[in-house]
NUSE-834178 format. One line per 10 residues: number of its first residue (from 0); their letters; for each residue x, y, z of N, C-alpha, C, CB. Coordinates in nm, 4 decimals. Glycine has a CB too. Layout:
! NUSE-834178
NUM> a> X:Y:Z:X:Y:Z:X:Y:Z:X:Y:Z ~ ...
This chain:
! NUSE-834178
0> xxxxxxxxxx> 13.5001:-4.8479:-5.2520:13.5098:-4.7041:-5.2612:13.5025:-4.6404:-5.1227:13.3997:-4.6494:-5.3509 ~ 13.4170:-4.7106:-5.0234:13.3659:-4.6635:-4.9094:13.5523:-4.6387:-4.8209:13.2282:-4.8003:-4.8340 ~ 13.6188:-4.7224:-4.8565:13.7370:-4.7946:-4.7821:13.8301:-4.6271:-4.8253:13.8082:-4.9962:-4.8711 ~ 13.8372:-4.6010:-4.9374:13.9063:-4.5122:-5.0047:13.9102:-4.3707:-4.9018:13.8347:-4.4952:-5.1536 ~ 13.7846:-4.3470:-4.8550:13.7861:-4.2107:-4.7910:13.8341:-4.2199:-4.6085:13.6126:-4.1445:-4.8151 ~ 13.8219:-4.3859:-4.5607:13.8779:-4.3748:-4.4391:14.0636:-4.3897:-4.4781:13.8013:-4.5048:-4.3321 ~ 14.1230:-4.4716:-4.6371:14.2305:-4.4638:-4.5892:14.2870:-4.3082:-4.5915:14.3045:-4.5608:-4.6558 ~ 14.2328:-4.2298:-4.6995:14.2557:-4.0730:-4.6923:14.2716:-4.0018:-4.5916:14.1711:-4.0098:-4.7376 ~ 14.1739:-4.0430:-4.4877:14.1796:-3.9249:-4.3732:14.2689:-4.0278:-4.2787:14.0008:-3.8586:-4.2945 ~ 14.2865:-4.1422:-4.2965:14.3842:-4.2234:-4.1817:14.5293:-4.1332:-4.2305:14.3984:-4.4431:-4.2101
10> xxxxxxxxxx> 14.5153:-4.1578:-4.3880:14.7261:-4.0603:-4.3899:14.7002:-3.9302:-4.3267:14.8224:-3.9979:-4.5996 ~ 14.5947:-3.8264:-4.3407:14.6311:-3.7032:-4.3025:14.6077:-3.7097:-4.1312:14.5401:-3.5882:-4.3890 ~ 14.5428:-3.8292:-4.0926:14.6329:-3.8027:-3.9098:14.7493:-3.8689:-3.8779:14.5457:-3.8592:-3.7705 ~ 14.7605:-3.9182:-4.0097:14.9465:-3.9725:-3.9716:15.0316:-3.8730:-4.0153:15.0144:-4.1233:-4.0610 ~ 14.9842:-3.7973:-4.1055:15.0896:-3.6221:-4.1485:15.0370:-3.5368:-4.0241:15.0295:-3.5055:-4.3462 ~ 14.9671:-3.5688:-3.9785:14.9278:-3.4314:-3.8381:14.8722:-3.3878:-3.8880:15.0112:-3.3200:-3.7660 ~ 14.7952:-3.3772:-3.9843:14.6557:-3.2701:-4.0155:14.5358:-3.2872:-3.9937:14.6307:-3.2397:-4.1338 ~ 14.5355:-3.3979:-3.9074:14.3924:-3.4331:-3.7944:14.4120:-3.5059:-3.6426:14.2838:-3.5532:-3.8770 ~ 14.3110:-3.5224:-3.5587:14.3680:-3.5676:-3.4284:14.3564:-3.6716:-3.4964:14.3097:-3.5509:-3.2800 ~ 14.4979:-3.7694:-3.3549:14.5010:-3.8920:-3.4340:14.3825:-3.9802:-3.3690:14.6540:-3.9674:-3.4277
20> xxxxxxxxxx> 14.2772:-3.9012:-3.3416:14.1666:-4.0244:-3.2716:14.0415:-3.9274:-3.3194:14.1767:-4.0650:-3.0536 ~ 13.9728:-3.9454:-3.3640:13.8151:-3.8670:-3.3935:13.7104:-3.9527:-3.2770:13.7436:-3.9011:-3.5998 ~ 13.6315:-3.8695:-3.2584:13.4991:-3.9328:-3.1731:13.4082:-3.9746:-3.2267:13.4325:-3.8595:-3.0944 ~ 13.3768:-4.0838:-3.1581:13.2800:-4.1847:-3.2423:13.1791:-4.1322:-3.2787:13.2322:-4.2994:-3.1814 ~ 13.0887:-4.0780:-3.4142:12.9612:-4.0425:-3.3540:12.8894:-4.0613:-3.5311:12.9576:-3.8556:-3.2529 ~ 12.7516:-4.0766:-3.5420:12.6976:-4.1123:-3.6487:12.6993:-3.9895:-3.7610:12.5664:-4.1626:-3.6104 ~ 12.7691:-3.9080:-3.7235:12.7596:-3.7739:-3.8102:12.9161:-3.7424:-3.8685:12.6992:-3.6323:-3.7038 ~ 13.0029:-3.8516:-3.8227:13.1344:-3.8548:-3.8458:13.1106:-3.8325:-4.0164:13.2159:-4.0028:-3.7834 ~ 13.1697:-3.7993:-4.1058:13.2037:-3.8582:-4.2623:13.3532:-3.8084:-4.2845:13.0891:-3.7866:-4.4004 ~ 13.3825:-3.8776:-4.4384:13.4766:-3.8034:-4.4896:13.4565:-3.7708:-4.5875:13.5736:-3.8384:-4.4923
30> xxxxxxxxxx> 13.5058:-3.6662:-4.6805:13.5351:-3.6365:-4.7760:13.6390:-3.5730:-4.8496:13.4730:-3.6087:-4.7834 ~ 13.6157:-3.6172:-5.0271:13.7772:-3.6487:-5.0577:13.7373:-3.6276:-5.2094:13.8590:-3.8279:-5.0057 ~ 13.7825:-3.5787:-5.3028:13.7624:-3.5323:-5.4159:13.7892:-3.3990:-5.4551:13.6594:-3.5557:-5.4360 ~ 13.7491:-3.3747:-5.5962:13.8404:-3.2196:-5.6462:13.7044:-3.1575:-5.7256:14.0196:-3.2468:-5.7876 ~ 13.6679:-3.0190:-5.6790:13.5911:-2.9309:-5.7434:13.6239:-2.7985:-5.7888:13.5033:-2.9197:-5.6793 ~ 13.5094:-2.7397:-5.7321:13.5046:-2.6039:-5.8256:13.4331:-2.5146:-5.6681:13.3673:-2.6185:-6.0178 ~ 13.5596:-2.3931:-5.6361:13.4697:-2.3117:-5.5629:13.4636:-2.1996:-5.6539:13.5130:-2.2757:-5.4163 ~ 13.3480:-2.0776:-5.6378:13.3157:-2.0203:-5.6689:13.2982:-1.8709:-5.5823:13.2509:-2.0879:-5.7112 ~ 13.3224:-1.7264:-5.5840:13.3375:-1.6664:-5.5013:13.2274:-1.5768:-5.5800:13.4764:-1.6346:-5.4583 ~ 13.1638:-1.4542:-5.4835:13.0579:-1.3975:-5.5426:13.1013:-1.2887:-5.5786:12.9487:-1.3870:-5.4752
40> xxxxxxxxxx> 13.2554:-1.2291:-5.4828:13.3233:-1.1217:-5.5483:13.4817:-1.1092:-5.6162:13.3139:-1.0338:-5.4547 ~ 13.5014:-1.0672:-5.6760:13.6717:-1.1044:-5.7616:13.7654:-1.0878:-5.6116:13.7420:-0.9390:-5.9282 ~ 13.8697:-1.2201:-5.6561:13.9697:-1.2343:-5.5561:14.1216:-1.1632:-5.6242:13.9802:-1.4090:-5.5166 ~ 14.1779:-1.0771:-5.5702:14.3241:-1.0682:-5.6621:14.4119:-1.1157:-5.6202:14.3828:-0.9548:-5.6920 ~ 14.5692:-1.0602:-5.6769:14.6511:-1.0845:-5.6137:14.6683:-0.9354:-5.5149:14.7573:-1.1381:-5.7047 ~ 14.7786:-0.9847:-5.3921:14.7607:-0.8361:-5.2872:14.8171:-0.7582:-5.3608:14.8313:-0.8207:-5.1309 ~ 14.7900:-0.6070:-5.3560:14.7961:-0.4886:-5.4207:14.8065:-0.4738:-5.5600:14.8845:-0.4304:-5.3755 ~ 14.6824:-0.5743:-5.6054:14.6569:-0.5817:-5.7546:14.5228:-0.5093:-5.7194:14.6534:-0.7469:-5.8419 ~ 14.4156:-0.5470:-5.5858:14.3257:-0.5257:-5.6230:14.2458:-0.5420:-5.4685:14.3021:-0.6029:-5.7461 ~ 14.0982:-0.4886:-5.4419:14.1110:-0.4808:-5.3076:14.0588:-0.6261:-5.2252:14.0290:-0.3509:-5.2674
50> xxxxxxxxxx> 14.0753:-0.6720:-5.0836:14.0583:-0.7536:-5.0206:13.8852:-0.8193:-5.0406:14.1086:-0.6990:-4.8981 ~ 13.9135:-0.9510:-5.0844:13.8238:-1.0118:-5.0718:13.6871:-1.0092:-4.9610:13.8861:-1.0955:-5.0748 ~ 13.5380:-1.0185:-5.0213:13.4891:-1.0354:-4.8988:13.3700:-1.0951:-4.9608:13.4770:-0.9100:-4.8010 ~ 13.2766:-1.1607:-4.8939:13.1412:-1.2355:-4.9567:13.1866:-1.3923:-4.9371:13.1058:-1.1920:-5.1465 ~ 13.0690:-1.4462:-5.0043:13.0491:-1.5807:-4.9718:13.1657:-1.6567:-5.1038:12.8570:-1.6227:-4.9821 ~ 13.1522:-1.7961:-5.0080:13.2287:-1.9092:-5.1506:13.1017:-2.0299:-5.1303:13.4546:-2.0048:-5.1050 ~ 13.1449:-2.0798:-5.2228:13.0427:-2.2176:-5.2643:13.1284:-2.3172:-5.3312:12.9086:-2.1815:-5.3799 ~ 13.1834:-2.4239:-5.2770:13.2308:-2.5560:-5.3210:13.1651:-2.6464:-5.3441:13.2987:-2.6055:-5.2580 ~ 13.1497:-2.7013:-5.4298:13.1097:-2.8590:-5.4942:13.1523:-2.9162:-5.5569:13.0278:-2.8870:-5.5494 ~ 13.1645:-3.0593:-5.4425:13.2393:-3.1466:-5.4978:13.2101:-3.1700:-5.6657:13.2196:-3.2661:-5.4134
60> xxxxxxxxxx> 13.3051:-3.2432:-5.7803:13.2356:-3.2868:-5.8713:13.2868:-3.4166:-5.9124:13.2268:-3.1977:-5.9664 ~ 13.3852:-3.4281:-5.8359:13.4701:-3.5579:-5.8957:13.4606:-3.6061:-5.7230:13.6709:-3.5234:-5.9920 ~ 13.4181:-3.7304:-5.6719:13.4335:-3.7809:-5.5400:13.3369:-3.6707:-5.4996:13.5911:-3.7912:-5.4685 ~ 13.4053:-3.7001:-5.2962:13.2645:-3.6062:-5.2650:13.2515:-3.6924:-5.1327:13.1034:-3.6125:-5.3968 ~ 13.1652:-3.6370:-5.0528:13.1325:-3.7047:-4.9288:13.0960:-3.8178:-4.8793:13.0713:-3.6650:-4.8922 ~ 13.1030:-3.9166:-4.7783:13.0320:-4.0088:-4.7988:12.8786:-4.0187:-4.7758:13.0882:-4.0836:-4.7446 ~ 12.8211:-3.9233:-4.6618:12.7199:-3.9781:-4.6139:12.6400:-3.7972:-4.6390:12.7481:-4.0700:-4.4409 ~ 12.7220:-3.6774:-4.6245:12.6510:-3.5612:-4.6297:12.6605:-3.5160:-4.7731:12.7015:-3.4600:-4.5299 ~ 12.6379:-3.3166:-4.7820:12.6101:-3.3189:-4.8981:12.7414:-3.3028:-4.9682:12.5116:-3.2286:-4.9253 ~ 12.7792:-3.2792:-5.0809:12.8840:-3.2588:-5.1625:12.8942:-3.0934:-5.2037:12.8641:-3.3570:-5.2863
70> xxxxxxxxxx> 12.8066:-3.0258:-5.0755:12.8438:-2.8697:-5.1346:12.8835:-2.7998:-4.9833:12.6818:-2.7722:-5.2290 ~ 12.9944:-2.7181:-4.9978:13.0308:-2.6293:-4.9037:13.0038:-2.4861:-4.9118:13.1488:-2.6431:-4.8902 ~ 12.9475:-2.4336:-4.7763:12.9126:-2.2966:-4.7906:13.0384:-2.2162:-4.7173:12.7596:-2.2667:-4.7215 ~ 13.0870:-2.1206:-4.7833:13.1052:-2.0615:-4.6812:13.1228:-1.8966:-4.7099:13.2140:-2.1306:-4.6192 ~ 13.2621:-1.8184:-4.6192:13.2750:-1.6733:-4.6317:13.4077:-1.6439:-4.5688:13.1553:-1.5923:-4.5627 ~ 13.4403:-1.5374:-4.6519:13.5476:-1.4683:-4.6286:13.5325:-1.4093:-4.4292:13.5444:-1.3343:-4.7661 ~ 13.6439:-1.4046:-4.3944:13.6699:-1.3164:-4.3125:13.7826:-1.2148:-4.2720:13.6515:-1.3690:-4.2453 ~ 13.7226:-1.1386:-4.1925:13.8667:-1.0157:-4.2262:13.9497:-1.0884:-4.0867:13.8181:-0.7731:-4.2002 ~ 14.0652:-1.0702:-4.1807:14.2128:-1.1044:-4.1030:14.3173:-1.0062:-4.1044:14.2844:-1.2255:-4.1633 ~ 14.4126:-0.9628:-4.0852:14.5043:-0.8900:-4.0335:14.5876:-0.8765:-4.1933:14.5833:-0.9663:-3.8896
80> xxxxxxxxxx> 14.5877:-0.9087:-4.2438:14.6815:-0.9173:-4.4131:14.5372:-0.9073:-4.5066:14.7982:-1.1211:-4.4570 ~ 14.4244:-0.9118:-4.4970:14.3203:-0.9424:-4.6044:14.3000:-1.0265:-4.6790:14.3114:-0.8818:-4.6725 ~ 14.2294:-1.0844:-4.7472:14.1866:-1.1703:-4.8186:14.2260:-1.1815:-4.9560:14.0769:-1.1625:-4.8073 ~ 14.3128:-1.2668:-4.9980:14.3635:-1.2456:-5.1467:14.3776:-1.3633:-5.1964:14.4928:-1.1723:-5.1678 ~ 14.4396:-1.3880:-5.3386:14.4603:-1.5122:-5.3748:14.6491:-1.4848:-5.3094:14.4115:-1.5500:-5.5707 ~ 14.6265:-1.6280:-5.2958:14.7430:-1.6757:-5.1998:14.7333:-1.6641:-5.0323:14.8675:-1.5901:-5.2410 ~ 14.6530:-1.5516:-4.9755:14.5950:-1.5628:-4.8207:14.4870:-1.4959:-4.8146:14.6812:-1.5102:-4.7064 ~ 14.4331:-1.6247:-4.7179:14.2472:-1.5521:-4.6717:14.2392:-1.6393:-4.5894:14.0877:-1.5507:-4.7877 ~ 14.1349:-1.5886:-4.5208:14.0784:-1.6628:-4.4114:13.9088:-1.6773:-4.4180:14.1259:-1.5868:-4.2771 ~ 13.8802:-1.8042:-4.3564:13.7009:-1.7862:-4.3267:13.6690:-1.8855:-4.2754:13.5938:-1.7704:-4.4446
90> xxxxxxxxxx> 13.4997:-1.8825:-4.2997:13.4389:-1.9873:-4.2653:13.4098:-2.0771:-4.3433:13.3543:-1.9647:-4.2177 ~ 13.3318:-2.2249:-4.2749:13.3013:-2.2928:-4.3870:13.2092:-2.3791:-4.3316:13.4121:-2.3548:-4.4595 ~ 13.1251:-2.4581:-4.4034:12.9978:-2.5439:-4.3557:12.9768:-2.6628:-4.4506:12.8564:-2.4522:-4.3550 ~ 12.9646:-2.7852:-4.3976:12.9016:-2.8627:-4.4776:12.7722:-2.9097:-4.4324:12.9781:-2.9583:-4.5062 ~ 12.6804:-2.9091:-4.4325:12.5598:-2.9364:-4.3408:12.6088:-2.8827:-4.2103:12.5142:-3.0988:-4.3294 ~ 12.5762:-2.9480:-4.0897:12.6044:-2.8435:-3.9749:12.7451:-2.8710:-3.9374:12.5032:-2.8572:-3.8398 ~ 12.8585:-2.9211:-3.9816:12.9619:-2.8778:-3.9681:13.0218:-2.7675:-4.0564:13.0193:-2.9708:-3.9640 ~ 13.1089:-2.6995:-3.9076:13.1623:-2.5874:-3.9656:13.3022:-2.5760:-3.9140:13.0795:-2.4665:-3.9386 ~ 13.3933:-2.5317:-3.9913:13.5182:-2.5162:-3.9437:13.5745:-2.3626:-3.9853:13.6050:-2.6363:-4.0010 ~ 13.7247:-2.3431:-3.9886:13.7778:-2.2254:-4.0382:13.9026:-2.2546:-4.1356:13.8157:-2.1367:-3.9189
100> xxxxxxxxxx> 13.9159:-2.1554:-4.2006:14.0059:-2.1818:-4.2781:14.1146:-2.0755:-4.2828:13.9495:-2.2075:-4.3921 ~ 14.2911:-2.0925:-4.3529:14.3285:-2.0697:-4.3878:14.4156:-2.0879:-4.4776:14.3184:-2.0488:-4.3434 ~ 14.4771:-2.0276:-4.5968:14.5461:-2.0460:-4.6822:14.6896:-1.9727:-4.6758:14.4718:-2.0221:-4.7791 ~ 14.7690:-2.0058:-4.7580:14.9278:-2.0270:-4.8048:14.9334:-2.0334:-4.8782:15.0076:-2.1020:-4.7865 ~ 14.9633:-1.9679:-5.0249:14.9625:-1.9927:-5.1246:14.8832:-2.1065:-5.1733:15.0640:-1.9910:-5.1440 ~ 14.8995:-2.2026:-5.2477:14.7880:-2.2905:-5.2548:14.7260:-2.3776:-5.1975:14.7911:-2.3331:-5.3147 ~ 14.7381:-2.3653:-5.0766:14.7689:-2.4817:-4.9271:14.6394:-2.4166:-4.8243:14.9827:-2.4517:-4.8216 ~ 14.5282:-2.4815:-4.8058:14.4043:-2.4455:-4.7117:14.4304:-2.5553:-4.6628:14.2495:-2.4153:-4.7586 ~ 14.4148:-2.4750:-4.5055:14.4216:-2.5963:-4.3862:14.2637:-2.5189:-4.3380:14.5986:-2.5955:-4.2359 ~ 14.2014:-2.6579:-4.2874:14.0301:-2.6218:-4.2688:14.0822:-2.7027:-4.1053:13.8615:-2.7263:-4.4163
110> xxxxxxxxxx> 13.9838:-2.6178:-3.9876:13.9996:-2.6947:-3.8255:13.8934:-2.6467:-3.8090:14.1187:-2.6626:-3.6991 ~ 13.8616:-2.7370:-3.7386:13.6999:-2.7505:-3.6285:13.5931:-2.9030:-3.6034:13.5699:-2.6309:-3.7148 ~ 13.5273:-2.8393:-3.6604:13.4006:-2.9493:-3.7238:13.3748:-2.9870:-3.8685:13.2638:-2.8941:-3.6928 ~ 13.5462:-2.9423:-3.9502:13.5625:-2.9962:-4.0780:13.7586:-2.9402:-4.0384:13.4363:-2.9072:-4.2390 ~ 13.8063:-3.0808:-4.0310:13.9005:-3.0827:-4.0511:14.0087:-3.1411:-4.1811:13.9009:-3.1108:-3.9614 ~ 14.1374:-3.0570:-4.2671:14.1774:-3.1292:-4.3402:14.2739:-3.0213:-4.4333:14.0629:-3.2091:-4.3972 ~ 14.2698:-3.0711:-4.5596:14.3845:-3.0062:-4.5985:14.2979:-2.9823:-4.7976:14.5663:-3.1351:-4.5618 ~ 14.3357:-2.8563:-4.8083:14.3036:-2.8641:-4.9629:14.4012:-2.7447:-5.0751:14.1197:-2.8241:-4.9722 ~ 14.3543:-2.8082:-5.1822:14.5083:-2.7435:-5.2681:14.4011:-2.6291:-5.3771:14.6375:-2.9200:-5.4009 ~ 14.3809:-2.4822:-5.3693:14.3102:-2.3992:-5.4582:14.3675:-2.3615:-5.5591:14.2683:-2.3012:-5.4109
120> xxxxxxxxxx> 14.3699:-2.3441:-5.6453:14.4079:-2.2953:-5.7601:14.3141:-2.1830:-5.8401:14.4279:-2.4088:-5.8335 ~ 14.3270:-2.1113:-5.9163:14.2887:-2.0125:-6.0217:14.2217:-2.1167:-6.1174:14.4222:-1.9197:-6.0916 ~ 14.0816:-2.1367:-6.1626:14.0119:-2.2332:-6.2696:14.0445:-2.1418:-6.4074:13.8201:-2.2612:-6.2371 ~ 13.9554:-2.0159:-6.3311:13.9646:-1.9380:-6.5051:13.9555:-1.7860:-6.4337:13.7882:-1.9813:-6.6548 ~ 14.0340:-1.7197:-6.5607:14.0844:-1.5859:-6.5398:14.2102:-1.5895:-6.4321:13.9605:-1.4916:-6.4870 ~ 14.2630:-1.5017:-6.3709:14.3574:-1.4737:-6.3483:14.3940:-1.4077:-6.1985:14.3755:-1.4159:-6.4469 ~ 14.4656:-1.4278:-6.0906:14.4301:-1.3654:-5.9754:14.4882:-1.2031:-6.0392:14.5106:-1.4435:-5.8209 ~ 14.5363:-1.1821:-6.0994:14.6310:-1.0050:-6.1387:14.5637:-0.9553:-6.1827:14.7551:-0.9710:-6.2343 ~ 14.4158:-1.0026:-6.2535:14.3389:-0.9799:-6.2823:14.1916:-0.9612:-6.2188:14.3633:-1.0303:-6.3442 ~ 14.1740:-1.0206:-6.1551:14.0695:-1.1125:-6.0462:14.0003:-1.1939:-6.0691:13.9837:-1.0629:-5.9844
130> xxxxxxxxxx> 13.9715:-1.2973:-6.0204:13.9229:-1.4152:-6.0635:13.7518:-1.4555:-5.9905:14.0480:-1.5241:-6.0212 ~ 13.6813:-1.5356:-6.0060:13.5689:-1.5401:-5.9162:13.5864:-1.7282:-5.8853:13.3979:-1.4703:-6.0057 ~ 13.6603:-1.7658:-5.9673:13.6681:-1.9738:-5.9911:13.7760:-2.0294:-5.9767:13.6393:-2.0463:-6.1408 ~ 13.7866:-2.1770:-5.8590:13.8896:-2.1736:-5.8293:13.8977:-2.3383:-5.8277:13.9150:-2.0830:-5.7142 ~ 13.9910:-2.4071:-5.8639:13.9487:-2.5441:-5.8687:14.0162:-2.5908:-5.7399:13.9922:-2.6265:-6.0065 ~ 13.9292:-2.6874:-5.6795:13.9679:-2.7501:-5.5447:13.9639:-2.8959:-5.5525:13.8748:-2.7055:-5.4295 ~ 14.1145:-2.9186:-5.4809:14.1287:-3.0584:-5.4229:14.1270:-3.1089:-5.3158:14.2079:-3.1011:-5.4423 ~ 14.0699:-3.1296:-5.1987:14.0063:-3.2097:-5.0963:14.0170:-3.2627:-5.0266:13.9654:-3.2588:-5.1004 ~ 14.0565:-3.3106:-4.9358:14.0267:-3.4517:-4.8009:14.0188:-3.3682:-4.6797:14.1793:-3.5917:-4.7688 ~ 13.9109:-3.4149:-4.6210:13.8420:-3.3598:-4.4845:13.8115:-3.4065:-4.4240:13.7628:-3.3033:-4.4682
140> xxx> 13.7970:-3.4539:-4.3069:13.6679:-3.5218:-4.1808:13.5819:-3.4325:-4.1251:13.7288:-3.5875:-4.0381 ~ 13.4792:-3.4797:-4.1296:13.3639:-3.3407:-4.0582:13.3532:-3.4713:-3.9310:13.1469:-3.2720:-4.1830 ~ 13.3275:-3.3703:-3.8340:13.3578:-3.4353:-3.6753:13.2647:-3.3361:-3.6044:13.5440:-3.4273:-3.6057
């Protein structure tokens, strides 16, 4: 299983979505699995409803990290278009790595001290509506 999360993050520095060399260090991990984030205020679609702002909370539930925890903190930030379902921007933390994020329609690219790629979706309710649950799929290196 251990093998599973280095070949994961080996394809995404062969797609370019990580350097192709990480630095050696005992705080390296990966993680790779599909959860559930959670937002504290409704996300819409743009000019359904107003720009996102407040915290998110990911946990893993299926897979998950190897060596840290399996929950991500993070928060909206204001960007130039606002925060919606389909684009936002923020922060994010897994223990003391932290990176940034942005999205593309269902496409989050995370850089920093959590690098990688993840696919969000609408869990329940509706972005036209606003939603607060979002199911997430995963692979990262915290570096």
């Amino acid at each position: 299983m251990k093998h599973t999360w280095r070949i994961a993050a080996a394809a995404l520095a062969v797609a370019g979505a990580l350097p192709a060399s990480l630095p050696a260090s005992a705080s390296n991990d990966s993680c790779v699995g599909q959860g559930r984030a959670e937002t504290n205020n409704l996300v819409f679609y743009p000019a359904l409803g107003p720009s996102a702002t407040g915290s998110v909370r990911m946990t893993f539930e299926v897979g998950g990290c190897v060596i840290h925890s399996n929950v991500a903190i993070g928060a909206f930030t204001a960007g130039p278009v606002g925060n919606y379902c389909g684009h936002s921007t923020g922060v994010v933390s897994i223990d003391h790595h932290t990176g940034t994020w942005a999205t593309a329609a269902t496409v989050m690219v995370i850089n920093g001290g959590i690098n990688g790629v993840a696919q969000v979706t609408p869990s329940s309710g509706s972005c036209a509506g606003g939603t607060r649950s979002f199911r997430v799929v995963a692979s990262v290196v915290l570096v």
